[in-house]
C-alpha positions in Angstrom: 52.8 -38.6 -18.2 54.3 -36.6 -20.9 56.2 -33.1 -20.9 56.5 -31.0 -23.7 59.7 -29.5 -24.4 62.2 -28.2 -27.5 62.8 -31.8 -28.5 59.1 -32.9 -28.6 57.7 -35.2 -26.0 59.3 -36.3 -23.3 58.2 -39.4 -21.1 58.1 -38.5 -17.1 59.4 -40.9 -15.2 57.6 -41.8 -11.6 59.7 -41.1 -8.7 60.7 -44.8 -6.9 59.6 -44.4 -3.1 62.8 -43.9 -0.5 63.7 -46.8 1.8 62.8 -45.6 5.2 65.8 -47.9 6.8 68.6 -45.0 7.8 66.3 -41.7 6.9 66.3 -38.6 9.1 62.9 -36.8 9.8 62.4 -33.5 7.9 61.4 -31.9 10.7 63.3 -32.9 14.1 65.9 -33.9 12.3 66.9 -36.9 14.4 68.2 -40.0 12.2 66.3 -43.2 11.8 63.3 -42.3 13.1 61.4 -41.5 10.1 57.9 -43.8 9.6 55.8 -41.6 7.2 56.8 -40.8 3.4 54.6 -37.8 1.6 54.9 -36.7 -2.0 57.3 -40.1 -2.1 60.1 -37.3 -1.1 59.1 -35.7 2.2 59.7 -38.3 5.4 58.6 -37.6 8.4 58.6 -39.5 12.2 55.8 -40.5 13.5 54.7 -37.6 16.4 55.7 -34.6 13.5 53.8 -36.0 11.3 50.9 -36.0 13.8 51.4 -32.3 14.8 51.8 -31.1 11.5 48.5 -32.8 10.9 46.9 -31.5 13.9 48.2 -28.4 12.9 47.1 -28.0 9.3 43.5 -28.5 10.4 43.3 -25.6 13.0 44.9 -23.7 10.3 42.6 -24.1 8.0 39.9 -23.2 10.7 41.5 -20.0 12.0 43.2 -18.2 9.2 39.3 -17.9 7.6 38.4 -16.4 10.9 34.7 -17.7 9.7 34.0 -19.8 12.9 33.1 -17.6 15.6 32.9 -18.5 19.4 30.0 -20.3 20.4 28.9 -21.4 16.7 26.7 -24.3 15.9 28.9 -26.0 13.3 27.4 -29.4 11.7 30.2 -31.8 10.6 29.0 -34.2 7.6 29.7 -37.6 8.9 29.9 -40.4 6.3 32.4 -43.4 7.6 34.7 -43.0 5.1 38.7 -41.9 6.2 38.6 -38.4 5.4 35.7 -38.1 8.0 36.9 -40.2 10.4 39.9 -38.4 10.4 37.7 -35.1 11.0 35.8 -36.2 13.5 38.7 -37.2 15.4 40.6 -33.7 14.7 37.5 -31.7 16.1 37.0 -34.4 19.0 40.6 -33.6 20.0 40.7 -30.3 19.8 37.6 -29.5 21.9 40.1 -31.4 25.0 43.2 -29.6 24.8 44.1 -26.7 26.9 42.1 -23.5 27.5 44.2 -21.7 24.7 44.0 -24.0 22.0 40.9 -25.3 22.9 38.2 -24.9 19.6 35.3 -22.7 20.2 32.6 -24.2 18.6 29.3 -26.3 19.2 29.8 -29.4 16.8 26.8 -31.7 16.0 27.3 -35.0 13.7 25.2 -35.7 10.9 25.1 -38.8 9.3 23.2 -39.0 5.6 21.9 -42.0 4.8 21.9 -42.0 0.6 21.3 -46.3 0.8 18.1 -45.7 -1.0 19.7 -44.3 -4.1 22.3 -46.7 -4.5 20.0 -49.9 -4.1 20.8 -51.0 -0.9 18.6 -53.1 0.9 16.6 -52.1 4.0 18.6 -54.3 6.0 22.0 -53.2 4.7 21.1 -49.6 5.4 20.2 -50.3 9.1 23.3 -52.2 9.6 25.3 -49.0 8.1 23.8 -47.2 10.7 24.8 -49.2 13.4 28.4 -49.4 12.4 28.3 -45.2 12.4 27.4 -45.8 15.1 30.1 -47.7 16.4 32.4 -45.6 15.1 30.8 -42.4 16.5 30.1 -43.8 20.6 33.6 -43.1 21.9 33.1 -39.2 21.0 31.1 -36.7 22.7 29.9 -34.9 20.4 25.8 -35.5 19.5 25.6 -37.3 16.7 22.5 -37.8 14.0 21.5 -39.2 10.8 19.1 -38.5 7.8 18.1 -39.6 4.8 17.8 -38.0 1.6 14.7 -39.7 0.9 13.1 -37.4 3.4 13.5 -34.7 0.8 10.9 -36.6 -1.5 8.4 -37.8 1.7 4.9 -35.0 0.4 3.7 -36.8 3.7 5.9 -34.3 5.6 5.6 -31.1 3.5 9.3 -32.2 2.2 11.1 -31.1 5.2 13.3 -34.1 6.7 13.9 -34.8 10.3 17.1 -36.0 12.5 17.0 -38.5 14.6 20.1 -39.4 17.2 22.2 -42.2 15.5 22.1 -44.3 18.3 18.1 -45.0 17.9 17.5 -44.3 14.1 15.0 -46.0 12.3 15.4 -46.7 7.9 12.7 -45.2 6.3 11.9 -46.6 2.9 10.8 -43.9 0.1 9.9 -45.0 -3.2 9.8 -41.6 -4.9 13.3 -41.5 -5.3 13.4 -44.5 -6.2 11.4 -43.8 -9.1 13.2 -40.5 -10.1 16.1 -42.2 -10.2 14.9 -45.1 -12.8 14.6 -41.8 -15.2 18.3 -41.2 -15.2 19.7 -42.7 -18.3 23.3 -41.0 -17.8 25.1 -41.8 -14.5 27.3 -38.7 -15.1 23.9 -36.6 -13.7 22.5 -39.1 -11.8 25.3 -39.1 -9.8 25.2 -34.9 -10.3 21.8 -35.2 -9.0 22.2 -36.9 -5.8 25.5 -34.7 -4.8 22.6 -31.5 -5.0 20.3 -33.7 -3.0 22.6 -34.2 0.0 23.9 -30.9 0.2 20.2 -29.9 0.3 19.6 -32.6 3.1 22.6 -31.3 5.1 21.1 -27.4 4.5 18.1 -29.1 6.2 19.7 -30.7 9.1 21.9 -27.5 10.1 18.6 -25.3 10.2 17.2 -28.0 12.2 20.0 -27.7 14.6 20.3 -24.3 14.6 24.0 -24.5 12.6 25.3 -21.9 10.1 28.4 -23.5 9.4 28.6 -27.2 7.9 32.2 -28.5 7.8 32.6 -31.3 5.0 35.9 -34.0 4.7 36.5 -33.5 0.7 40.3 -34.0 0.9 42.8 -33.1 -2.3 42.1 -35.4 -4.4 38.7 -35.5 -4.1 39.3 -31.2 -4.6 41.1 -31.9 -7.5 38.4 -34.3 -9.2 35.7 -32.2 -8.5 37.5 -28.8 -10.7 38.4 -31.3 -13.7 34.4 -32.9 -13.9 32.7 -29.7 -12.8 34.5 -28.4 -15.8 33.5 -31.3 -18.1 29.9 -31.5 -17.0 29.6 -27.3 -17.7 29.6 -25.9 -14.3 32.6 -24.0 -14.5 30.7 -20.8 -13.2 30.3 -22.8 -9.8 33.5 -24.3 -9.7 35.0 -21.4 -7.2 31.5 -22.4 -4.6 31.8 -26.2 -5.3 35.7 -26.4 -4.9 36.6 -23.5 -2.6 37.3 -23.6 1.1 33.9 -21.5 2.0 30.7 -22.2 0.0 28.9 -19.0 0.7 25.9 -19.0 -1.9 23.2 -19.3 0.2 22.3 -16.6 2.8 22.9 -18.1 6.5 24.9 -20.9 5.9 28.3 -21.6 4.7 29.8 -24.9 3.9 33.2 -25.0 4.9 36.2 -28.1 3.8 38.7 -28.0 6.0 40.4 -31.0 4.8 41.2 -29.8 1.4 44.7 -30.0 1.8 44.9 -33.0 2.9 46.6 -35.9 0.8 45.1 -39.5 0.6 48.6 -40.6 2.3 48.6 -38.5 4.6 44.6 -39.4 5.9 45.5 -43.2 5.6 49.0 -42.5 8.1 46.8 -40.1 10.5 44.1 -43.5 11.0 47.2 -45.7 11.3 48.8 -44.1 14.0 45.1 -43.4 15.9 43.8 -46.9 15.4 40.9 -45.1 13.6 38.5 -47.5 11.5 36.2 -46.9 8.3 33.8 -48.3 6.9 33.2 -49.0 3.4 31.9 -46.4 0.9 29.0 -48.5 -0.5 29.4 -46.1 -3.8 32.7 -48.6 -4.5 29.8 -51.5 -4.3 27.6 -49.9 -7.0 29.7 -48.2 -9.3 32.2 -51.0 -10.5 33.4 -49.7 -13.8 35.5 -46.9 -14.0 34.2 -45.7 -16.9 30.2 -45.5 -15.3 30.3 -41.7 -15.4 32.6 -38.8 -15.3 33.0 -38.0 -11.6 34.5 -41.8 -11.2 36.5 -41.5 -14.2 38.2 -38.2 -12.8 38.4 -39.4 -9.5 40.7 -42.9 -10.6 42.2 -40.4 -13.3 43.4 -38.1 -10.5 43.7 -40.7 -7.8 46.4 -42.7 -10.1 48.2 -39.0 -10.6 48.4 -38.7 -6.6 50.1 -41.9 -6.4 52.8 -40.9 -9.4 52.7 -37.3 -9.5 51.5 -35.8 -6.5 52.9 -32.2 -7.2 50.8 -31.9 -10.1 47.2 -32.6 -8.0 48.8 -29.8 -5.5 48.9 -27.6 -8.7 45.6 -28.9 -10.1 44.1 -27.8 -6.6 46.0 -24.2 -6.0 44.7 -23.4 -9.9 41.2 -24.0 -9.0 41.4 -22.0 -5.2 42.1 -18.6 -7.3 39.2 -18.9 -9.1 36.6 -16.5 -7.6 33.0 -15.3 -8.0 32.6 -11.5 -9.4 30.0 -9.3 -7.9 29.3 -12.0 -5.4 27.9 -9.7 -3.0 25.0 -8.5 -5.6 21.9 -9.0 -4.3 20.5 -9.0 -7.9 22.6 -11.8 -9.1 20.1 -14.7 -10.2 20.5 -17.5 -8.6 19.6 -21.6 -9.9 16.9 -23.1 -8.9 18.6 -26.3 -8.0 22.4 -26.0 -7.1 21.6 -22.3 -6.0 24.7 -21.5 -8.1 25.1 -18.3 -9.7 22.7 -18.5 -13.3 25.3 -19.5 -16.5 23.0 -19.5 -19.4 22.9 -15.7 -20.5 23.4 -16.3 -24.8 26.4 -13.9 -25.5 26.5 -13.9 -29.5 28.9 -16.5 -31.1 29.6 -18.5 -27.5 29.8 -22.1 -26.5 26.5 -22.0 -25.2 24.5 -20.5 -28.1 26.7 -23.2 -30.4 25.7 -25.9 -28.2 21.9 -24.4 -28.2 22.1 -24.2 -31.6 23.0 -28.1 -32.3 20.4 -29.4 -29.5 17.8 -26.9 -31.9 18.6 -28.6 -35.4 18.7 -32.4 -33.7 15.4 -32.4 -32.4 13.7 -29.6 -34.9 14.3 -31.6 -38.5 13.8 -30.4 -41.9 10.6 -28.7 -41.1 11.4 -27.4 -37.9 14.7 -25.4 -39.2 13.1 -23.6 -42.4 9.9 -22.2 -39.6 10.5 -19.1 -38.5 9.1 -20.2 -34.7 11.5 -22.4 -32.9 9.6 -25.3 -32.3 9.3 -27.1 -28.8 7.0 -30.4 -28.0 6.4 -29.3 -24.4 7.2 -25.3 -24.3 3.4 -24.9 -23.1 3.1 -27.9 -20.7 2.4 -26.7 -16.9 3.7 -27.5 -14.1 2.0 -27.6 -10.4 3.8 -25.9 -7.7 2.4 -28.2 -5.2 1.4 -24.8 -3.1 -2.5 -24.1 -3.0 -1.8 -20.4 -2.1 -3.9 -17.7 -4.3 -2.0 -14.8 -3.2 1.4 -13.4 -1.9 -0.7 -13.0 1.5 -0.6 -9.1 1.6 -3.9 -7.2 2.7 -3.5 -4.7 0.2 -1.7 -6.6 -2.7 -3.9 -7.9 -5.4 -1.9 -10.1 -6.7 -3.0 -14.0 -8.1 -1.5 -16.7 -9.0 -2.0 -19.9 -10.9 0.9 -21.9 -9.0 2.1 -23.5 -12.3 4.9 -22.7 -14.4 5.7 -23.8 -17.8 8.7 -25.9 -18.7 10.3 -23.0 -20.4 10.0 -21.1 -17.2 11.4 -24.0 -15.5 14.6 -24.1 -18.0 15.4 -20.6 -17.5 15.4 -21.0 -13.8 18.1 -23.5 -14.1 21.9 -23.2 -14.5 23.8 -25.1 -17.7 24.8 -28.2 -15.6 21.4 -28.3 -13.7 19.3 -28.3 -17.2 21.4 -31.2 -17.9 19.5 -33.0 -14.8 16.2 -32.2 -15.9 16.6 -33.3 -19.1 17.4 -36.4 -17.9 14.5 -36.5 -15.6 12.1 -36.0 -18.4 9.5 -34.2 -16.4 9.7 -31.1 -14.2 7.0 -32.5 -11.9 9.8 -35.6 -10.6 11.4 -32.8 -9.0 11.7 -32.3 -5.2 8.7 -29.1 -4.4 11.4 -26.8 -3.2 12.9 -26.5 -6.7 9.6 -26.1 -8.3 9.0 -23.2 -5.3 12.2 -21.4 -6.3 11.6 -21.8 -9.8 8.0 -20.2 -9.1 9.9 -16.9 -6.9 12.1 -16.7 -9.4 10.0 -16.3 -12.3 7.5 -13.9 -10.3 10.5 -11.5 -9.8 11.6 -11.5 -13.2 7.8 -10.3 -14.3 7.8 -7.7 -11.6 11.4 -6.7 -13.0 9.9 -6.5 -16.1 7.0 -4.2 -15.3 9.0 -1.5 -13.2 12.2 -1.1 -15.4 10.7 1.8 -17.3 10.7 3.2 -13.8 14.0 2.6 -12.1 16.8 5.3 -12.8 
């Protein structure tokens, strides 16, 4: 890296790692004893190192004061070492001592995403059975999904959970086909982090959970504020990269391990004898270069292991940002992500620039000296999927068409969503319960419309 000073650029050096042979423990202070090394400055022995672990975890838990006692809480399970590690932090605290004993329900949910990456039938099931292997020692239930479910019209789009012990792969071939529209991996990729989230929403109402506790650690923190950014979702980034994601009402999604170095992950599975398996993303995405969220994860992964200060600071930058009027009801919400709306044209912004430039590509000649900004597919409709005629009220006279027009679709959608459909092609490839929302939304916006000459 480079620093900036009076005499121009300046090259920063790396730090060489300390030889551990004749080092004192940070903490006990008791010579020799050191075994761990974090932030290639910081040595620690080997049972500090586990408490201050331990401890950094509960911390995280109790100083929100989110989890109550008694609370369902679903822990996202995916094999890789952050949750392992997690897993095994909540396994151990619900057996210590009455006083430091956690207080809430966990379930495990595994979610199976083989489909979208390519992976056989076969592969899949034997995924499955290693979770399961690495989930039989606990007691804690444990279940798995698929995000395939989400696409099944067989079962109204509403997935199901079965134990991990007896699940069964169930093959989908509607994603399969949404995903051969993706020309960009930057939102296909985009696309699928929506869908699990969505399959994880689904699981916790399923198992009566309000709180789901994810294993994003601080790299994987760090890449997510530097690509959200990039990809135009920067009025998510406090939801997406925050320790509480509170943007839909009745559940929160919670990431404990935020704080959490790569290091310090890989020590804490040493000294437990924990195992992993492999992330089959690192078996499909090859080149480093195949989108932007595994561009910024190397980038940042690279910095951790030179300069780990600076992905502490990249972090702590990103936990100030916050949400205004968060609590305001009227706040418009995108149909996807469920993220607060972005796209409001404010007169010489970035938006109405980029706008602007999509409007002269695709208009021509012709299109720019017409008065009426031109659009192939502004008047296309698209079907709900819902076969209602009315809002179901005795008294309400109200009718509906259930289709929306791709315009109404775009203006339900945030910046970085719109991104996805465009890539998609066609509203109709998307999962009903967008479509749904996009349908509420648009209804309230008409009956906004036809009272504001009457609200004070």
């Amino acid at each position: 890296m480079c620093s900036v000073g009076d005499d121009g650029l300046t090259l920063m050096e790396c730090e060489e790692s300390p030889v551990l042979s004749g080092n004192t423990c940070k903490k006990c202070q008791q010579e020799n004893t050191a075994e761990v090394v974090l932030r290639k400055k910081d040595m620690y022995c080997k049972n500090c190192f586990l408490v201050n672990a331990t401890h950094k975890f509960r911390a995280a838990l109790g100083k929100s004061k989110i989890i109550r006692q008694g609370d369902k809480v679903l822990v996202a399970f995916s094999g890789n070492p952050s949750s392992v590690a997690m897993v095994h932090l909540i396994n151990c605290g619900l057996s210590m001592d009455t006083h430091k004993k956690l207080i809430f329900d966990p379930f495990i949910v595994y979610v199976d995403e083989g489909a979208s990456h390519g992976l056989s039938s076969e592969k899949r099931q034997s995924m499955l059975r290693d979770i399961h292997n690495l989930l039989k020692d606990y007691n804690i239930p444990a279940y798995s999904t698929s995000v395939d479910m989400l696409f099944n019209n067989a079962n109204n789009e509403r997935i199901s959970i079965f134990p991990i012990s007896n699940s069964m792969v169930e093959k989908c071939g509607v994603l399969e086909k949404i995903l051969a529209e993706f020309k960009c991996p930057t939102a296909r990729q985009d696309f699928l982090k929506r869908m699990r989230y969505k399959a994880l929403r689904e699981a916790a109402a399923l198992l009566g959970c309000s709180k789901i506790l994810t294993s994003e650690t601080l790299v994987d923190t760090a890449s997510n504020i530097l690509s959200n950014i990039s990809l135009g979702r920067g009025a998510q980034l406090p939801y997406d990269i925050g320790f509480c994601d509170s943007r839909l009402e009745g559940f929160k999604v919670l990431r404990p391990m935020q704080e959490y170095g790569s290091d310090e992950i890989e020590y804490y599975n040493q000294f437990y004898g924990l195992n992993s398996i492999k992330d089959y993303n690192s078996e499909i995405n090859t080149k480093p270069t195949n989108s932007i969220q595994i561009l910024t994860k190397k980038f940042v992964t690279d910095l951790q292991e030179n300069f780990p200060s600076t992905v502490f600071t990249v972090y702590r930058t990103g936990a100030k940002l916050s949400i205004a009027n968060e609590d305001n009801d009227l706040n418009e919400k995108c149909s996807l992500c469920q993220g607060p709306l972005d796209t409001s044209v404010i007169e010489s912004s970035s938006l109405q620039a980029t706008q602007f430039s999509s409007y002269v590509s695709t208009s021509g000649p012709s299109g720019i000296n017409s008065n009426v900004t031109p659009s192939a597919d502004t008047d296309t409709k698209i079907n709900l999927g819902s076969n209602e005629e009315s809002c179901g009220k005795k008294k309400c006279k109200c009718k509906s068409d259930n289709t929306l027009t791709k315009v109404e679709m775009i203006d339900s959608l945030c910046y970085g969503c719109r991104l996805i459909l465009k890539e998609i092609g066609s509203a109709d490839h998307l999962p009903r319960f967008v479509k749904e929302l996009a349908g509420s939304s648009n209804k309230l916006k008409q009956m906004r419309a036809e009272i504001e000459d009457f609200l004070l």
